[in-house]
VMD Tcl script that draws the C-alpha trace (Angstrom):
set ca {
  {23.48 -3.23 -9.50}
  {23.25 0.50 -11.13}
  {20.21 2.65 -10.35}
  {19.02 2.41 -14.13}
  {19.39 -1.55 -13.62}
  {17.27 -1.73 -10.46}
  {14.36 0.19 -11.80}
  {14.35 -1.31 -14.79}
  {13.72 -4.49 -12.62}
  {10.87 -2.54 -10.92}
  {9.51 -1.41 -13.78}
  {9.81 -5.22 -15.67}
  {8.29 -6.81 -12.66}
  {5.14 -4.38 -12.62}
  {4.31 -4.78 -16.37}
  {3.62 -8.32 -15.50}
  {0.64 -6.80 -13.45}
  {-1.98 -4.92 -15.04}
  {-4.55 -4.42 -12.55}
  {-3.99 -1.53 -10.16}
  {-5.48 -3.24 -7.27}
  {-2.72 -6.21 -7.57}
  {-0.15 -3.69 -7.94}
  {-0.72 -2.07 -4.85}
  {-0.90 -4.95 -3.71}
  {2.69 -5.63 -4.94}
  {3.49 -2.09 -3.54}
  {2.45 -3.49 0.25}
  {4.23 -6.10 -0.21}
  {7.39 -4.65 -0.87}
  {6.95 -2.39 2.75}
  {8.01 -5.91 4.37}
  {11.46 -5.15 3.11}
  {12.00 -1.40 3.82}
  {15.40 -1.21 5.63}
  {13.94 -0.22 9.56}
  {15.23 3.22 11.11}
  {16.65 2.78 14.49}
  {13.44 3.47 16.63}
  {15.93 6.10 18.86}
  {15.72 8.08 15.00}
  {11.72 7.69 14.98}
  {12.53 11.99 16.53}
  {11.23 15.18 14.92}
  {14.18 15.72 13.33}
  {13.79 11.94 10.87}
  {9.95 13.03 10.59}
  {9.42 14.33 6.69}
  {7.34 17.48 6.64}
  {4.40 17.50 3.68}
  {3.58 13.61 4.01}
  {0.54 12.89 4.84}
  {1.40 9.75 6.47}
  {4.37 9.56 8.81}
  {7.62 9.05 7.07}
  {10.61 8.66 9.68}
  {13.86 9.14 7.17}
  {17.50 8.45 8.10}
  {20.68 8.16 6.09}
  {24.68 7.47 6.83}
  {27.51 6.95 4.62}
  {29.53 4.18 4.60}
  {32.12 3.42 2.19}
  {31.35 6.49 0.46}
  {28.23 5.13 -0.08}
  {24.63 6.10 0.98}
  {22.82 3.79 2.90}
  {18.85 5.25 3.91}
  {16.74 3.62 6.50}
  {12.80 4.33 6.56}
  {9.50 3.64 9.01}
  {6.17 4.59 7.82}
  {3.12 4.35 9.27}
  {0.83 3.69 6.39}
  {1.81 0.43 4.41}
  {1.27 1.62 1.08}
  {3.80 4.54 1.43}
  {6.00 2.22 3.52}
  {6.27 0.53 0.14}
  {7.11 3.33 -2.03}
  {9.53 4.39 0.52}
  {11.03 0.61 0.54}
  {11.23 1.29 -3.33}
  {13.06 4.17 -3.45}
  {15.83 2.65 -1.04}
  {15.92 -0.34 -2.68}
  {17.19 1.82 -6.16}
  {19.39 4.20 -4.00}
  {20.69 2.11 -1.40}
  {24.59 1.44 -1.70}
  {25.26 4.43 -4.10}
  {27.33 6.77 -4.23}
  {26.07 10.37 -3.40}
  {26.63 12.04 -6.61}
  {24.89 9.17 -8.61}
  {21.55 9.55 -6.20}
  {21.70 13.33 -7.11}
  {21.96 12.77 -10.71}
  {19.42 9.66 -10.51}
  {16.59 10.61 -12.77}
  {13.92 8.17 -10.21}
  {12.11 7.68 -13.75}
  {10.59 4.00 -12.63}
  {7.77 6.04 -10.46}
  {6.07 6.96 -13.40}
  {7.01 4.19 -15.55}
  {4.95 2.04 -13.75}
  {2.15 4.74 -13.66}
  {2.53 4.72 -9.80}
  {2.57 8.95 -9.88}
  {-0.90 8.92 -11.92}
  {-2.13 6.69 -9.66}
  {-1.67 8.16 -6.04}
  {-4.01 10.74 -4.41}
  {-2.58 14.20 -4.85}
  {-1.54 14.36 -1.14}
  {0.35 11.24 -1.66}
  {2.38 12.40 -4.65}
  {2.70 15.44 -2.76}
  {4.59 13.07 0.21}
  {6.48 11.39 -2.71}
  {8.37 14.68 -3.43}
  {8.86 15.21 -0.33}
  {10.91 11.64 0.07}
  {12.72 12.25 -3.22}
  {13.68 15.91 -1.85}
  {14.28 14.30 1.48}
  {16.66 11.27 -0.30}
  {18.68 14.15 -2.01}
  {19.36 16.41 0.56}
  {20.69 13.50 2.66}
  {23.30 12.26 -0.52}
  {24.27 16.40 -0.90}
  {24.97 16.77 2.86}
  {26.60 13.50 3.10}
  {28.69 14.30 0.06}
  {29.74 17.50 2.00}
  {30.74 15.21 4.88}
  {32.87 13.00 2.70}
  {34.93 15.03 0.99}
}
mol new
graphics top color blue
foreach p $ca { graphics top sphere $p radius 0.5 }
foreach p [lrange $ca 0 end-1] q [lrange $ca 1 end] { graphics top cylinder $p $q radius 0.2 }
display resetview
């Protein structure tokens, strides 16, 4: 499945929910299938800087593809974060650079989050990237 076609799937399943509190809801939810970080990576080093929760971020290439693996310690960012793997997971690193991650305000998830948290949502997204630019450096 392409980027565009997984967030279209994201962005189909959360216009089937209108209120905000089910959609968070939906956003939990979806933390129960964020692909876990080896606790030995829970280090310094995995830990993204201008989250307000605790994001633990790892990422290896396999195949010449990405593959990221996430802990948080608040569940509603734990699902964001399981979002955004589940659209760049299995990709190559040039098509998560060039991904425009549109479905986060699609589903009006950006206008929705505290300023802090879409602060920590760059941060991931910046975080994502420089792991698919460094591990395109490594593959070639």
């Amino acid at each position: 499945m392409t980027i565009e076609e997984r967030q279209q799937e994201i962005v189909d399943e959360f216009s089937e929910i209108e209120d905000w509190f089910d959609r968070y809801a939906a956003i939990i939810d979806e933390g129960q299938n964020i692909v876990r970080i080896d606790e030995k990576k829970k280090t310094p080093e995995h830990l993204i800087e201008g989250c307000q929760s605790s994001v633990w971020l790892d990422a290896e290439l396999k195949d010449g593809k990405v593959y990221f693996s996430a802990d948080v310690n608040t569940e509603i960012v734990k699902g964001i974060v399981s979002m955004l793997i589940g659209v760049l997971n299995g990709h190559t690193p040039d098509e998560i650079l060039n991904a425009d991650l549109h479905f986060i305000d699609d589903i009006g998830l950006r206008e929705n989050l505290s300023p802090t948290r879409s602060n920590g949502l760059v941060a991931v997204i910046k975080q994502m990237r420089m792991y698919a630019l460094a591990l395109k450096a490594v593959g070639e």
